[in-house]
N, C-alpha and C positions, 0 to 999 in steps of 0.2 A: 677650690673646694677640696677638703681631704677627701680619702676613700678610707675607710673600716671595712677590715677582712675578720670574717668568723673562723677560727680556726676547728677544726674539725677537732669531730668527738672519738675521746683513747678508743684506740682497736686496737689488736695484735698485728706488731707489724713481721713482714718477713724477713728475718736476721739469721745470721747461723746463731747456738745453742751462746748465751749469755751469761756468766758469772755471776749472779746474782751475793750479794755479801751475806754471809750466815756470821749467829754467834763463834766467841773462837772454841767454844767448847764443845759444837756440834761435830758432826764428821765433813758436810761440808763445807765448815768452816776451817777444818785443818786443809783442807784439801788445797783450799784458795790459799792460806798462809805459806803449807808449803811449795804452790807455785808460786808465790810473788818470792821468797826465798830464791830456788833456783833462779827465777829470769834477774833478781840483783847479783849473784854471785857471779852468773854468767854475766852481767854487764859489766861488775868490777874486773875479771879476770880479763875480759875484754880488753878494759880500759890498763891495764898493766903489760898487758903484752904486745898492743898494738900501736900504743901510742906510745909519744917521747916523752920521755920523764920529766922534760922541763916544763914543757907544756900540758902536760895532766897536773904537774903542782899548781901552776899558776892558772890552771880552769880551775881549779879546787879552790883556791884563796879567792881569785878575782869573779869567776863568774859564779860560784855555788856561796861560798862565803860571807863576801859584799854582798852579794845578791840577794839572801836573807838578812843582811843589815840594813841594808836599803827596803825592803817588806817591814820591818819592824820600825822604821823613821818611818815609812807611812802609814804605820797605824797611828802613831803618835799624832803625826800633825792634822790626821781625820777628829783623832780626840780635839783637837786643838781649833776645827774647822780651818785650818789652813790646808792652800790647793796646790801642790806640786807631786807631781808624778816620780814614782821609783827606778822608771824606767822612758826610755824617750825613743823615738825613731826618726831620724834624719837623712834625709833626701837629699843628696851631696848635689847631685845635677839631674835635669831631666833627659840627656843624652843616652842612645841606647843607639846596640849594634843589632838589635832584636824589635819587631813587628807581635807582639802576640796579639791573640786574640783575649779581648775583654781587658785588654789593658788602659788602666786611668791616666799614666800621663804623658802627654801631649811630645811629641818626638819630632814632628814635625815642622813646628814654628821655629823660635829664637832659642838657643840652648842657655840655658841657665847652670852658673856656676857657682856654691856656695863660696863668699868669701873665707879666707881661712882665719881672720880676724872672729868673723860670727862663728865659725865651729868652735873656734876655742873657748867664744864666750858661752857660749851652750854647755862644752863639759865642765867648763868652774863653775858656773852656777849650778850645776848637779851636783858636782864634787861640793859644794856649803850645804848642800840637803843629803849626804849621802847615795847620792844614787851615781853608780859608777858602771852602769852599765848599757851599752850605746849601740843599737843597730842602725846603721849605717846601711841605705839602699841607695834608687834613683826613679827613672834612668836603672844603666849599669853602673854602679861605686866606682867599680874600678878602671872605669872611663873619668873620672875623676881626677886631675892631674895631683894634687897636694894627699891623698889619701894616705900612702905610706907616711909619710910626713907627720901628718897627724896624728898617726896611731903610736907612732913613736914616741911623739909628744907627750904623751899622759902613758907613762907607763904600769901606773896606778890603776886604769880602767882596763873594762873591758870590750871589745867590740865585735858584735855579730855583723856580717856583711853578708846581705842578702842580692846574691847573684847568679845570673846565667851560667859561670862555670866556664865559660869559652874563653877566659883571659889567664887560664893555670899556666902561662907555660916556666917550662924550668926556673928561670930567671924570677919571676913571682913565687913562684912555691917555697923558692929558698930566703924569699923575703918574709913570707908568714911564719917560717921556722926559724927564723930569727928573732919575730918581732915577741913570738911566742902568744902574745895576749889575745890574738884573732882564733874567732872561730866561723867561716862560711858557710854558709846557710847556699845551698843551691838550689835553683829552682828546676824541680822536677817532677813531670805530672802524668806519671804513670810508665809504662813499656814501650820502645821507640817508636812505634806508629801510633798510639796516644799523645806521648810528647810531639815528637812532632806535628801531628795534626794541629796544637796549637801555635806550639812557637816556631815551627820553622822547620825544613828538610835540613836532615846534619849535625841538629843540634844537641840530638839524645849523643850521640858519640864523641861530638866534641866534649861535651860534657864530662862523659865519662874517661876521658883520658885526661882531662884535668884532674879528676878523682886521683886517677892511679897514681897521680905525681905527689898528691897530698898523700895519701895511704904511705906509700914510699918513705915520705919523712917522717910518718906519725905525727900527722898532725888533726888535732879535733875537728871534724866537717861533720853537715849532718843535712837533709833532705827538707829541702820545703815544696812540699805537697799541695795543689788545690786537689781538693774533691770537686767533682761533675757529675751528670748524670750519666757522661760516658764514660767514665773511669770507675764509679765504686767500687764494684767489685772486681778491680783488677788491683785498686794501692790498698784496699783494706783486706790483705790477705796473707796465711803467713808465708806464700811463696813468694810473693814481690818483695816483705821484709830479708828473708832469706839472702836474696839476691842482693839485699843493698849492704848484708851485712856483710858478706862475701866480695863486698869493694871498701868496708874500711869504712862505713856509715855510721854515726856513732848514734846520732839520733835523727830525728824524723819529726817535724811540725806540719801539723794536717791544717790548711786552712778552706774554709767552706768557698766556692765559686757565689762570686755576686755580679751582677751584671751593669756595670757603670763603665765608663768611658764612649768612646765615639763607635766605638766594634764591640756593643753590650755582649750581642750572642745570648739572648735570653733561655735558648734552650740548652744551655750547658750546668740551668738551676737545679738543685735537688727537690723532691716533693716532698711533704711533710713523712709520707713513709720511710722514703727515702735517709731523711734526716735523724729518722731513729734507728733506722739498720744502721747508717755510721755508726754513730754513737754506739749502738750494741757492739759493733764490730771493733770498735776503739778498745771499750773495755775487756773485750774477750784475748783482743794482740797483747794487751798489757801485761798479762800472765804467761803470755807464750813463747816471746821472744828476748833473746838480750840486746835490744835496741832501747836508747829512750825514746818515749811515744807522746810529744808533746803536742795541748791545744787549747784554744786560748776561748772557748766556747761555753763549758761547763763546770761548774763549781765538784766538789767533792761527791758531792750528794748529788750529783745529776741536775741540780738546776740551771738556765740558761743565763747566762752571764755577758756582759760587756764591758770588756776593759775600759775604753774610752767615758763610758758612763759613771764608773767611779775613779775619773782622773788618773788612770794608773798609768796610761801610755798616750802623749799625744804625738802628733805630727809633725816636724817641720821639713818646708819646704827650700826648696836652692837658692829660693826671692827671701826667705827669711822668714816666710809667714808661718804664725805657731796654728796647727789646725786641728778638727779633731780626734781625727783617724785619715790611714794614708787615702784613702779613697776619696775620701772626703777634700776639694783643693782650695778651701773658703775660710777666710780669715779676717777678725778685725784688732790683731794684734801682730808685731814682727819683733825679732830678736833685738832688732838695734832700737826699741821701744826704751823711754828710762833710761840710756846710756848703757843699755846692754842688760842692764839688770833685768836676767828673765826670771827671781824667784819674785819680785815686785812684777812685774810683769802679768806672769802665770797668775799670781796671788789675788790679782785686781780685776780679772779681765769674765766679765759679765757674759761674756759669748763661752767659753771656756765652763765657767763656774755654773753656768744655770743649765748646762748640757744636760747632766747628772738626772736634775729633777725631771726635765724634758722626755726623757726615757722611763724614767720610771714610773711615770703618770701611765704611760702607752704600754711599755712589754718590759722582759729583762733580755732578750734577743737584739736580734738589729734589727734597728730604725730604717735602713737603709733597704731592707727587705719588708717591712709591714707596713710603712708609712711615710714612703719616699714623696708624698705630697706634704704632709704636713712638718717632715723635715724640710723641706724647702723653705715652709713660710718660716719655719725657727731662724734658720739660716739668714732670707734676707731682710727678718725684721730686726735682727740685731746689724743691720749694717754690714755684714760680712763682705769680704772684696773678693772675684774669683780670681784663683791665680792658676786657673788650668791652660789657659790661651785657648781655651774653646767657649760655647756658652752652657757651662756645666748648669748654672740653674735651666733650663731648657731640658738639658738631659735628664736631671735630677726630676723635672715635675712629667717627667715622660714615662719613670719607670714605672711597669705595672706591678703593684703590689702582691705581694706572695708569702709566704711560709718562713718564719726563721728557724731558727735552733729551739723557739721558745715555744714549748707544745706541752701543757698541763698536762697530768696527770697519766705521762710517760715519758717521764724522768727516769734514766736510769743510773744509778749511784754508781762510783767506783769500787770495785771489788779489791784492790789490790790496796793492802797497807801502807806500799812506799808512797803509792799515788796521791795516798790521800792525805799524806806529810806533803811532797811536794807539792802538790794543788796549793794547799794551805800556806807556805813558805816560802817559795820560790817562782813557780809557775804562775807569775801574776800576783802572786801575793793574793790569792780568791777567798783564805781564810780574814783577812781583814773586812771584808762583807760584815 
């Protein structure tokens, strides 16, 4: 039986003071112009002083560039009702040196290693749709034996690696400033007795001595953030941006706590109040600081958004399986499907392709959060296979339904100019909506 949640009625919620976006002719619409001016200039001036020349060119070409060429081929092939994503994320292995908490995958059974035959076929069939831009998780990646290797390989692309940060040591650092095309993504979630409380005693400081080796080289790194209901108001502030700028942070991707895996921790969710102070708080840092402030929740205009629902970014896993979003470990299609050919693949596949409408019958938020029952049945009526080594439908029909991102009628837009280019262009590509 599904469950339907009524989403409560617009209040005012409790945020600091909000940027609301004025004409550019008002006063406080110069006001906002000429903050988003300063926090660009300070991020360019940033970006030339701190980092290596080689690799600010080649984040410019490969990841800002392509990256908007790859936004513009998927508008094209939406014209076209054809389904391939701009962007992809892959799960090299499920091995980690880390325990967190609310973490989705399974570390404890058989370790999985993606073949390095399937990774490659994953970036050429991106590379025939333009899309050249590859995150690369686990697991930890770089427990990954073949990763350097790979990234080598396709010097053409680009790749974010989303990781703990515990494996910088010298010997690695001088290998990402070689490879130049990497940019890590570390996971960090708040000030070292917030971090650690989830991942581990140790691990905010090992972390941040990898930092220093990257800052060292100038090389592009940047923060990946869960929000909590214990952390808000300490990562959405401008003294913790401060602090990260002051380690050589270039940017920062906020992503919201959801509670799946075998250690949900359901009360690390945010309340719908909750979820608009973010958001208020998002767009207010966006004018404040020379950091980038990325997040993959809300459109230009404040509405609630889901990548996965318009095919923009899917999954795959170390088994090979293409899934929806990484949380999600359930699939009725794999890369060596067709003899590899995963734009046939992707193009054909009925679980993939009817996701879209799925969601947007129900919310523009996550499914995962509003309707974790009747995502199940989507799930196992289309045959899907779990590839978590636990019984994620179990977990999945267990979670209690709650509040996403998606709360009518407090929406709060983007105030800032740049934001609302990149929104639209690069960050998701949210303008092909």
């Amino acid at each position: 039986m599904s469950t339907t949640i009524t989403l409560p009625k617009p209040r005012p919620a409790v945020t600091e003071p909000v940027i609301v976006p004025e004409p550019i002719s008002s006063y406080q619409g110069l006001l906002a112009y000429l903050a988003d001016t300063k926090v660009a200039s300070g991020l360019a001036l940033r970006a030339v002083r701190e980092l290596n020349p080689r690799i600010l060119a080649k984040a410019a070409w490969l990841y800002a560039g392509k990256g908007f060429l790859a936004v513009e081929a998927y508008r094209q092939r939406l014209k076209r009702k054809k389904l391939y994503p701009p962007f992809m994320f892959i799960a090299l292995t499920n091995t980690c040196n880390l325990r967190c908490h609310g973490c989705w995958v399974e570390k404890e059974g058989t370790a999985h290693h993606m073949p390095p035959g399937e990774l490659d076929a994953i970036i050429e069939s991106g590379k025939r749709m333009r899309a050249h831009y590859y995150t690369l998780l686990g697991g930890e990646p770089y427990m990954y034996k073949g990763i350097w290797e790979a990234m080598e390989r396709h010097p053409d692309c680009y790749f974010q690696t989303i990781t703990n940060g515990m494996l910088f040591t010298e010997r690695n650092a001088d290998r990402l400033l070689k490879l130049g095309n990497v940019t890590p993504l570390i996971s960090i979630d708040g000030l070292k007795e917030s971090n650690d409380q989830r991942r581990g005693e140790g691990v905010h400081d090992s972390a941040f001595q990898g930092m220093e080796r990257l800052k060292k080289r100038g090389i592009l790194f940047g923060i990946a953030c869960t929000i909590t209901s214990k952390n808000i108001h300490e990562v959405l502030t401008e003294e913790y941006l401060k602090e990260l700028i002051k380690k050589g942070v270039m940017y920062i991707w906020y992503y919201f706590y959801r509670p799946v895996g075998e250690d949900p921790h359901p009360e690390y969710c945010l309340s719908p109040d909750q979820l608009v102070e973010a958001r208020g708080r998002l767009v207010a840092l966006r004018q404040r600081q020379p950091i980038l402030i990325i997040d993959s929740y809300w459109t230009a205009t404040g509405e609630a958004f889901c990548p996965a629902a318009m095919g923009m970014g899917f999954h795959i896993g170390p088994q090979g399986s293409i899934e929806i979003c990484p949380p999600l470990s359930f699939a009725t299609d794999k890369v060596s499907d067709n003899g590899g050919d995963l734009v046939k693949t992707i193009g054909e596949s009925k679980y993939l392709g009817e996701f879209g409408e799925f969601v947007k019958c129900r919310t523009k938020g996550c499914v995962i959060l509003e309707q974790p029952q009747e995502l199940h049945d989507y799930i196992r009526d289309h045959g899907a296979v779990d590839y978590s080594s636990r019984d994620m439908f179990a977990e999945l029909a267990s979670i209690q339904p709650r509040s996403s991102q998606h709360l009518p009628g407090r929406e709060i837009p983007e105030a800032s100019p740049m934001y609302h280019f990149l929104k639209k262009n690069v960050f998701f590509g949210m303008g092909a909506l």
